[in-house]
N, C-alpha and C positions, 0 to 999 in steps of 0.2 A: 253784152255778156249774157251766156243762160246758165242757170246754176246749176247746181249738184244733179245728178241724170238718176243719182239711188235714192230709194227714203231712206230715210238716218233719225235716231234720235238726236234735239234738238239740243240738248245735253244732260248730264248725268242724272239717271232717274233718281227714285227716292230709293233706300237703303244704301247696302254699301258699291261703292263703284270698281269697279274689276282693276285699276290703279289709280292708286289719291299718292302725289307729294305734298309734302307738308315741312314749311320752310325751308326747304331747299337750298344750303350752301355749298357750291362749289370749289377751292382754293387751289391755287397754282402758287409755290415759291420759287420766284426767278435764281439766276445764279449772282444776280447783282443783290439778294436777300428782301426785293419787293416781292409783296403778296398780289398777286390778279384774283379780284374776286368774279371770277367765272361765271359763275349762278351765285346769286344773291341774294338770296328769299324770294324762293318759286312755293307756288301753292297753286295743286292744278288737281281736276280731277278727270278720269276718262271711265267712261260707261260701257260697257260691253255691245261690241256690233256696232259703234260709234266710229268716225272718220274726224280727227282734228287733225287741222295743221297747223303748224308751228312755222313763224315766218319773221324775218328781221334780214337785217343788211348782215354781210360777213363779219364776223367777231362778235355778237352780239349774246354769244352762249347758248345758240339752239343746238348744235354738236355737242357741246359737251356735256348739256343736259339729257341729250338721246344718251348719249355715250353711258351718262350715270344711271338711268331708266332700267339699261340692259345689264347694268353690273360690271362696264367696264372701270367705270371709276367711281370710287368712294367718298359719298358727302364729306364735307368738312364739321356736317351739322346737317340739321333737319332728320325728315327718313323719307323714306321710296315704299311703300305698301301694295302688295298684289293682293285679292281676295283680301281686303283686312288683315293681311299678316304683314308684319315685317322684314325685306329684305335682309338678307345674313349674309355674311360675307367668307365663312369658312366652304373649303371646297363639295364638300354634299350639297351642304344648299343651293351655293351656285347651280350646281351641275341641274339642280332638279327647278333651279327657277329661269336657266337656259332651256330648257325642254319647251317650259311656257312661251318666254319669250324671247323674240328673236330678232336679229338685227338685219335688212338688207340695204346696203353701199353704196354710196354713189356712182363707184367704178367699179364695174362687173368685171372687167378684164383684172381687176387687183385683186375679187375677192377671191376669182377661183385660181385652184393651183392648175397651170399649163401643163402637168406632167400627169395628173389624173382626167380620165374620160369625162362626159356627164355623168355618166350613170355611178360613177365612181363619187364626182362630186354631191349626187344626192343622196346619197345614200350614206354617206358618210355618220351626218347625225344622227342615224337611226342604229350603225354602228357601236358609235360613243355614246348610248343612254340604253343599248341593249335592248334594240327595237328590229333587231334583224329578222325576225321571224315573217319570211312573205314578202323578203327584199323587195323582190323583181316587184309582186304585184303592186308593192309602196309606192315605188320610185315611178314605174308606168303611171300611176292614178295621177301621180305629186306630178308629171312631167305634161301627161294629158291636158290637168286641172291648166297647166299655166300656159295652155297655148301651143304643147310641141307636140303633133302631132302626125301620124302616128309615133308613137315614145319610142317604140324599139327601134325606130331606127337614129334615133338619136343615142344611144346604149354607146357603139365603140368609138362615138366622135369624140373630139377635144376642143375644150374652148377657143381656142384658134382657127377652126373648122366651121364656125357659126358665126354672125353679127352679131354686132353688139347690142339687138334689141333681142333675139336670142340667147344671148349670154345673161341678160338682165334676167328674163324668163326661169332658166337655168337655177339661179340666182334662189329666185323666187320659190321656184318647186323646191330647192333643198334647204328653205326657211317653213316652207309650208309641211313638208310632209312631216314634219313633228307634228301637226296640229296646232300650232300656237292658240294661244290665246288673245296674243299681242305683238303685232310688225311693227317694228319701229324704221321707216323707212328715210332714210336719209341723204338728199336729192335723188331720189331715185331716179331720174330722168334728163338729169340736166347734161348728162354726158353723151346723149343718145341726138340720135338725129329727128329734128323735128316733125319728121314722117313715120315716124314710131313711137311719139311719147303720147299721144292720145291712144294707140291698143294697150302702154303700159298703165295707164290712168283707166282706163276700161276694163284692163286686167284686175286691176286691183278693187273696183267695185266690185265686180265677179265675185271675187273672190269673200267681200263682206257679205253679201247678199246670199251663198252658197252654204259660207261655214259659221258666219253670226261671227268671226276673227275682229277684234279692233285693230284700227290701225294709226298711229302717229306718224303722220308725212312732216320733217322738217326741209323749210324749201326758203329760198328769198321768192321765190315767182308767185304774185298773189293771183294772177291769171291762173297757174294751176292749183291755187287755193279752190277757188272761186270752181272750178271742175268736176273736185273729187272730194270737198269738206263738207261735213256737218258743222263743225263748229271751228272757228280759227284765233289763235290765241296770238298774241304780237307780244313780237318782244323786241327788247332795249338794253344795254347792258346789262346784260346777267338779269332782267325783273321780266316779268310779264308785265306790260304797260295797257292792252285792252283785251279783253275775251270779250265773244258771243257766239250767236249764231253766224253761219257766213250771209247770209243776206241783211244783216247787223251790223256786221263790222264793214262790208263791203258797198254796203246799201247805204248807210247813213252813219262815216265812220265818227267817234267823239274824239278819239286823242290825234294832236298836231301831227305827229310820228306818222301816224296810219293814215293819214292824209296825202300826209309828204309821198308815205309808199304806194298811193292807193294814185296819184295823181298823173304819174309817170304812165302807169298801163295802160297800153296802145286803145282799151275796148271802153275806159272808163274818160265821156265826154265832159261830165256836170262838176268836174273839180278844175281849177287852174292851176298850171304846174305848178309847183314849189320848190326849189333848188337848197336845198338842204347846205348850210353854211356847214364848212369844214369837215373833216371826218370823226367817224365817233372817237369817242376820249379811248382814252388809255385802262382798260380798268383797274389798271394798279393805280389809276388815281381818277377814282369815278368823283365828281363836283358834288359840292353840297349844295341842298336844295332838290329842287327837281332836275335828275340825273339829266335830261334832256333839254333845261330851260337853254343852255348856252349854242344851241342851236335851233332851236323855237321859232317859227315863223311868229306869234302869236307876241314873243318877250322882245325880238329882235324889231316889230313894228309900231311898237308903245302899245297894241291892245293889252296885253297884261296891266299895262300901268292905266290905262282906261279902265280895266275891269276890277283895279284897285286890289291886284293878287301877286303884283311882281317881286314884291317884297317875300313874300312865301316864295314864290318860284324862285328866289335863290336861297333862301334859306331854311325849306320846309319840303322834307322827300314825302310826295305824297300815298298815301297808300293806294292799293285795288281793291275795293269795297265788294264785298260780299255780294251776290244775285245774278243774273242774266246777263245783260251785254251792260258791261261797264269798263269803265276805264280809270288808270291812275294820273289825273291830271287837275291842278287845281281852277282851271277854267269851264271842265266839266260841271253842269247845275248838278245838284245835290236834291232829295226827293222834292222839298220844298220850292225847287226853283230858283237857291239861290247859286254864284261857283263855290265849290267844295270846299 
């Protein structure tokens, strides 16, 4: 594997970072009157002109923590902060912290409407925030910027008229020509044909590199972690279970999880598979202890009980400790070298 092809900060500088969560609750109430805790104390930060991905198996709450990032859903608890300000949830605010940040889809063919042009489609947000002033010259730059070249003649197509690595493109210019601050992109790629998802990962460097933009990729594929991150944070139901750098977590991963996910990758030799017992739980009923013990290579082989920590691993949720590349895992050493 070769890593990240941009420079990136390694993570969040010193003062404030362009978005901090901070405990981070989630909540879903089923119709049966179960709670799914979605996200479940998230504490994350992202620094401006930075690339993190967010990576976990399906259900794991990386969606629906994007989903909250952009304001589609409302903590149950915690808060969401842009610039050191607090997210607000009356419709002004919104409106002007949609400007900032922006969401792009998995599926391009869903996001856009079939019944307006491109040029209709990008142009759109600049419409709805009363940005129309210099349409044409907007939407050509934003159209330019992401690939479609020459722009005017993509003007009276329809998304049906173009591919779907195209449509993504598309996608993209009418999240960018607001200027964001902040993409939040989610599986941007995984719907696209394998002969296109390296120009959309190339795209989107471009694009850090060009406008100092952050971007949050949430993906399962650590291969495209491993491509386009700075820093890659894993998660497990509803928690972040390890951040660091990506040659950190990919290079020398700590938690069992990231292992499991890191071992399967066609490019990565120095691990042996791990076959992950069952699927993950339920989170309307996440296990006490270490949310992850009852699948653990480490609890399931007696090393827990050799390293004299199994007893906590069912009955002790451990936390993610404060600093660089760490992990929440009680087999992880601790500064001193002993497990946490």
């Amino acid at each position: 594997m070769s890593g990240p092809s941009h420079p990136g900060p390694a993570g969040p500088p010193g003062g404030a970072p362009l978005l901090e969560l901070r405990d981070l609750h989630v909540q879903f109430r089923n119709r049966n009157g179960t709670v799914a805790r979605a996200v479940d104390g998230v504490d994350l930060t992202l620094a401006q002109g930075e690339v993190l991905a967010l990576v976990g198996e399906s259900g794991c709450g990386k969606t629906t923590l994007a989903r909250t990032i952009v304001g589609l859903e409302r903590p149950a608890s915690g808060e969401v902060r842009h610039r050191d300000a607090p997210l607000r949830y009356d419709r002004r605010s919104q409106k002007a912290y949609r400007r900032e940040v922006q969401m792009v889809f998995q599926d391009p063919s869903g996001a856009l409407n079939p019944r307006h042009s491109i040029y209709e489609a990008v142009a759109e947000g600049l419409r709805i925030h009363g940005l129309a002033d210099g349409e044409d010259a907007k939407v050509a730059e934003a159209l330019a910027r992401a690939g479609l070249r020459p722009p005017e003649r993509f003007f009276t197509r329809y998304p049906y008229e173009v591919s779907g690595g195209q449509r993504q493109r598309v996608v993209i210019a009418g999240a960018m020509v607001l200027q964001p601050s902040l993409l939040v992109a989610d599986e941007p790629v995984s719907s696209l044909d394998a002969s296109v998802r390296g120009e959309i990962l190339a795209l989107m460097q471009k694009l850090v590199q060009e406008t100092g933009v952050t971007i949050l990729v949430v993906t399962h594929d650590l291969g495209l972690a491993w491509n386009i991150a700075d820093r890659i944070a894993v998660m497990y139901l509803g928690r972040i279970v390890e951040i660091g750098t990506t040659e950190e977590v990919l290079g020398a991963p700590q938690h069992p999880y990231t292992r499991a996910l890191l071992s399967v990758v066609p490019e990565t030799r120095q691990l042996e598979p791990q076959i992950l017992v069952g699927e993950a739980p339920d989170p309307t009923r996440i296990p006490p202890g270490c949310r992850f013990h009852r699948r653990c290579p480490l609890f399931a082989s007696g090393e827990a009980e050799r390293l004299g920590i199994a007893a906590r691993c069912e009955g002790e949720d451990p936390a993610l400790p404060a600093g660089g590349h760490v992990a929440a895992c009680h087999a992880v050493p601790d500064r001193e070298g002993a497990p946490a």
